[in-house]
VOGU-3710 file (C-alpha; in Angstrom, 3 decimals, decimal comma):
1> xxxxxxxxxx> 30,542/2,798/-29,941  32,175/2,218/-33,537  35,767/1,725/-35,040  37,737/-0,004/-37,151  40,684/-2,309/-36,892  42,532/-3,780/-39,668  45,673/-5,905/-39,892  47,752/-7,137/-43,437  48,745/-10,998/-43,545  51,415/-12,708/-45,520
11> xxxxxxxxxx> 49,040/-15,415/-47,158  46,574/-15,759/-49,931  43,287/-14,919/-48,984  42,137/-18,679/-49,319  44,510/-19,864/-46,401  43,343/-16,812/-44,645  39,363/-17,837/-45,196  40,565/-21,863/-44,186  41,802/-21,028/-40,846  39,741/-18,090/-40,120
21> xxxxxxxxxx> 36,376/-20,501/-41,052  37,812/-23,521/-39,044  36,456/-23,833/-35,174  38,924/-25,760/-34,465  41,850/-23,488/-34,808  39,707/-20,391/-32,116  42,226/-21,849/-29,361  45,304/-21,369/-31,381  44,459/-17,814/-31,764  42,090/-16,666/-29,429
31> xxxxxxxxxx> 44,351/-16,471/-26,043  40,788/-15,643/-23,758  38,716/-18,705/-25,050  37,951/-21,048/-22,548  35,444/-23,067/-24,337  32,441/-22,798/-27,229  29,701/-25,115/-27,596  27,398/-25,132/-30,844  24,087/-24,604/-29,593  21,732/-24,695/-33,117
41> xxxxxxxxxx> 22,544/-25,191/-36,596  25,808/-26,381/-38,371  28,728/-24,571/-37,605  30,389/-21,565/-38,945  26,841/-20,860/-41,518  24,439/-18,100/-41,205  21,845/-18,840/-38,459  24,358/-20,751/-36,404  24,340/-20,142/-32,808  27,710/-21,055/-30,688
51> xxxxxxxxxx> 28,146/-20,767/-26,739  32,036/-18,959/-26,354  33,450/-18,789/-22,503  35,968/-16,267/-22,680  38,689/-14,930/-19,435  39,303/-11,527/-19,644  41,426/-10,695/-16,210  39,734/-12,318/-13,643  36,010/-12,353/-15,228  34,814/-14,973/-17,126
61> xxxxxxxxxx> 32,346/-13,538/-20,143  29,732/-15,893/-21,426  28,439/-14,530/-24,766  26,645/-16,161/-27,788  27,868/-15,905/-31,530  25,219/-15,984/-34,073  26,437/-15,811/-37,582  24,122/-13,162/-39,690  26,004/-13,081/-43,326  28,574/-15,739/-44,338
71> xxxxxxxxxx> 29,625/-14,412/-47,961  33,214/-15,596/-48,284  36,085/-14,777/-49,388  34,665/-11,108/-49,305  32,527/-10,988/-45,903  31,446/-12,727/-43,061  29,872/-10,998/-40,231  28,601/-12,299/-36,754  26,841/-10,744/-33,372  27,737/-11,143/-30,089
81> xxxxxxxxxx> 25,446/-10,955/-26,880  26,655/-10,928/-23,244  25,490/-9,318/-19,779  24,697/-5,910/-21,123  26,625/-6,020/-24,193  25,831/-6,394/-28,012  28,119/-6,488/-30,800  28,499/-6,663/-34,144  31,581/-7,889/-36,156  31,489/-7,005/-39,847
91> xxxxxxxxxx> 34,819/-8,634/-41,385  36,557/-7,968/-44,421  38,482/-9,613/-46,256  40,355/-7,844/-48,981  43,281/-9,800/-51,764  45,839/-7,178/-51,583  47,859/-9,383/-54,185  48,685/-13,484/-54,919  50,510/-13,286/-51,167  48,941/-10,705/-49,018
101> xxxxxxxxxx> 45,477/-10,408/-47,038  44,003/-7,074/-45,491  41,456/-8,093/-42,522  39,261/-5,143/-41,348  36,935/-5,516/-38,979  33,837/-2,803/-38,790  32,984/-3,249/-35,051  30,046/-2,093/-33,090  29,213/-2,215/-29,502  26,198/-1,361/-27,668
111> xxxxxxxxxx> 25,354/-1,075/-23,874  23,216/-1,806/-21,075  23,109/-0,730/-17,531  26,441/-0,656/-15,762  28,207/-1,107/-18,630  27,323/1,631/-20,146  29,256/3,673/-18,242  32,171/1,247/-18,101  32,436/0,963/-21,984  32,295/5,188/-21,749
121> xxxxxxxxxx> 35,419/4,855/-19,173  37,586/2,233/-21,434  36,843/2,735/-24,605  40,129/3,003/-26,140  40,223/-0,489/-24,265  37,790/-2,467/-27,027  39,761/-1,039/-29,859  43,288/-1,945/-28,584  41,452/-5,831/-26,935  40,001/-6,405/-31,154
131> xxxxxxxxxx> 43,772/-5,246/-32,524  45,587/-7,685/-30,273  42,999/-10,550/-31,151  44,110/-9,393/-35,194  47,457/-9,900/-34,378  47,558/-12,988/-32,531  45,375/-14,023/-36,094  47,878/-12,987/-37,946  51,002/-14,766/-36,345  49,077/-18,277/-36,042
141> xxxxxxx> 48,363/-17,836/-39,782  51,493/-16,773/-40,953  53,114/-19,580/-38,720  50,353/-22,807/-40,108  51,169/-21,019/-43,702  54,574/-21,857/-43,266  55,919/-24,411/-45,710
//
């Protein structure tokens, strides 16, 4: 399954990269994370491998992050793994002028056993789940941009 998402945010693309690159702000804008954990190399570079504990309804979803291509301000893309599941998030990051920021996101998902036929039954679901987690970017961004 492929689609893409995109959302425009009031900020240079520099204070977009800054919080979007920091670990430390994933809590303030990711309302599912429970925890991450670097597991090898230095975080946020290509190569790096990061634990994330995420709580989607009732389920909690372990998955690993491994960053593939780290090419900001332009790109920056990263692949997921969980039970069944394997993504890929390619992210774009495009100066629309001095104050404004389109994010796209290319996404990919691939599937496993059970899921399979779960992702085939909600798949309107991943779209709409990647849109929110834009939005929420875009409203903690806006808000730590705020003079």
């Amino acid at each position: 399954m492929k689609y893409t998402t995109t959302v425009e945010i009031d900020l240079p693309r520099t204070q977009v990269i800054e919080l979007f690159d920091n670990q430390e702000n994933y809590h303030k804008w990711q309302e599912s994370l429970i925890s991450l954990k670097n597991m090898e190399g230095d975080s946020g570079q290509v190569g790096t491998r990061t634990r994330l504990l995420h709580k989607m309804g009732p389920r909690e979803i372990d998955m690993v992050e491994t960053i593939t291509q780290r090419e900001f301000p332009d790109l920056f893309i990263a692949t997921y793994e969980a039970d069944n599941v394997w993504n890929e998030a390619i992210n774009r990051f495009t100066e629309l002028d001095d104050n404004r920021t389109q994010w796209t996101i290319e996404t990919e998902f691939r599937f496993t056993g059970a899921m399979k036929l779960m992702a085939s039954l909600m798949s309107g679901m991943f779209k709409k789940e990647t849109q929110k987690v834009m939005e929420a970017f875009k409203a903690f961004a806006e808000r730590a941009g705020e003079p």
